[in-house]
C-alpha positions as CSV (number, residue, x, y, z in Angstrom):
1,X,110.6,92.6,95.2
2,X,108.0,94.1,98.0
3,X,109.8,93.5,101.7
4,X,107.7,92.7,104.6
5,X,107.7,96.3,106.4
6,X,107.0,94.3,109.8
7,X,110.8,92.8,108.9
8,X,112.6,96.0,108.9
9,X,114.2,97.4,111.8
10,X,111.9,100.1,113.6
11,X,114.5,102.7,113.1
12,X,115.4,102.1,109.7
13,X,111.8,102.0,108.5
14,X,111.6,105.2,109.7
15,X,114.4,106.4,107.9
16,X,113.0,105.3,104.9
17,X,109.8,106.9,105.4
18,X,111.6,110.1,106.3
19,X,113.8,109.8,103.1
20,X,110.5,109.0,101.3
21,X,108.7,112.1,101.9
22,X,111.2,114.4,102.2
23,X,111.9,113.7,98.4
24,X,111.4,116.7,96.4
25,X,108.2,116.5,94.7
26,X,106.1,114.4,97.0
27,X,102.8,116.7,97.3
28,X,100.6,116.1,100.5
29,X,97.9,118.5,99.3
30,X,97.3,122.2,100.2
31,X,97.4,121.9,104.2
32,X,100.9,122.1,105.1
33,X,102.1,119.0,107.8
34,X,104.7,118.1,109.7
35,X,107.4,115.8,108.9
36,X,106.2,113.9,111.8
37,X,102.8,114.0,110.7
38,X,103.9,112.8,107.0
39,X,105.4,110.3,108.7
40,X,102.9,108.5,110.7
41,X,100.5,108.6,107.7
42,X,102.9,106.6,105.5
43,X,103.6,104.5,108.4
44,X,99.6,104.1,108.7
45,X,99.6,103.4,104.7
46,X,102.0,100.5,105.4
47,X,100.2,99.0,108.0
48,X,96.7,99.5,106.2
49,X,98.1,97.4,103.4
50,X,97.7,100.8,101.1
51,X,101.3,101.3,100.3
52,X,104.5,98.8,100.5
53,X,108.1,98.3,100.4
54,X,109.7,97.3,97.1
55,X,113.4,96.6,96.4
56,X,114.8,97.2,93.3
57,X,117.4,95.2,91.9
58,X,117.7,97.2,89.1
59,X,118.8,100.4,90.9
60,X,119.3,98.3,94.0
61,X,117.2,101.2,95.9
62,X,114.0,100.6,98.4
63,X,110.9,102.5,97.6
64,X,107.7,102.9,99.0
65,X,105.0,102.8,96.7
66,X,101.0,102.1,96.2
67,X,99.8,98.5,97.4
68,X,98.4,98.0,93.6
69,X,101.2,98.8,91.9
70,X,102.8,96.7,88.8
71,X,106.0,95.3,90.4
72,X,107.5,94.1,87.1
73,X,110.1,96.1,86.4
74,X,111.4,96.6,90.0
């Protein structure tokens, strides 16, 4: 189920963006940023429309994933 990212507290959001790309794995490409910077560019993504929100009641998690992406089996 996508959530509205303009519905989430301002503080929380950004707690899930920090939790988001501080995963292990998450490749940002060979120049090195900031977590701030990796921030603001997911928080761009969001508010682009590129990337949204998406609860899952099956492992009742929130995820942040591409904008055209198959909700089905969230």
């Amino acid at each position: 189920m996508e959530i509205p990212w303009q519905q989430v507290n301002p503080d929380t959001l950004t707690q899930l963006i920090e939790a988001f790309v501080l995963r292990e794995g998450t490749d940002y490409g060979d120049e090195e940023k900031s977590l701030e910077q990796k921030v603001a560019d997911v928080r761009a993504q969001l508010e682009r429309g590129d990337a949204v929100l998406v609860w899952s009641e099956l492992h009742e998690t929130v995820n942040i994933l591409p904008a055209n992406h198959r909700f089905d089996d969230e």
